[in-house]
N, C-alpha and C positions, 0 to 999 in steps of 0.2 A: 243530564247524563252525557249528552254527547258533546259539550262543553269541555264535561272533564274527558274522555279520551283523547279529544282534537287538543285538549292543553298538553295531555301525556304523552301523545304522540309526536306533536309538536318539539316537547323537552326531551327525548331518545333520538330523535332526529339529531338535533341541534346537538345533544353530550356524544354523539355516533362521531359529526363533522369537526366536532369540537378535538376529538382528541385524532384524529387520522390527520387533523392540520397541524396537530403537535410530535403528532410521531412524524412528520414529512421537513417540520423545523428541526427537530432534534439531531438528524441526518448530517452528517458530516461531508463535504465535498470530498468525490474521490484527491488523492495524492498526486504528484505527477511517478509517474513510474520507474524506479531506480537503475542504473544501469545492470544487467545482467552479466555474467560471463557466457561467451560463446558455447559451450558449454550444455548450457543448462538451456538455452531456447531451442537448440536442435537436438536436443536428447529424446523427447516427446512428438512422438508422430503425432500426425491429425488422425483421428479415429474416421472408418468409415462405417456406418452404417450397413445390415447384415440385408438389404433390398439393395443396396448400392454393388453392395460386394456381388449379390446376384446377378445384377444385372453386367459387372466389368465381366466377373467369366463365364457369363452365357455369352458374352458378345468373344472372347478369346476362345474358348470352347466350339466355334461354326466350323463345321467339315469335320469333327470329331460323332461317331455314333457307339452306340451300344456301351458296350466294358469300357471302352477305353474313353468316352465321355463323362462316365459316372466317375473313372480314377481321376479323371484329369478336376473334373468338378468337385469330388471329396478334397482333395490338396488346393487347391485353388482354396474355396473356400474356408479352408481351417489355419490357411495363413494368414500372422499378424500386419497389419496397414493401419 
């Protein structure tokens, strides 16, 4: 009996390795990449991340306190980057 699981086991292993080597064949090399117009690569900001964004205007936001750190931190944060 432990024969046949170490066969079974054995044969799921091997048809698991068997087809992730065929889906890794099947894969096509990326393209080289076409030229763009000017355009269209600076249209698209780089996103930043909402800890990131925290952290740019709590560092702009120093020597601001109370009301006028909370407006200046609501707008800061709810613009696009």
């Amino acid at each position: 009996m432990k024969t046949l699981y170490a066969v079974v086991l054995a044969g799921l292993v091997g048809f698991a390795s068997s087809a992730a080597f065929a889906e890794d064949a099947a894969v096509t090399p990326p393209r080289a990449a076409k030229a763009q117009p000017a355009a269209a690569t600076t249209a698209a900001p780089a996103k930043i991340s909402q800890q990131d964004k925290m952290r740019l205007c709590a560092k702009q936001a120093t020597g601001k306190k109370g009301a006028e750190r909370k407006t200046f931190m609501k707008g800061c944060l709810s613009r696009k980057a």
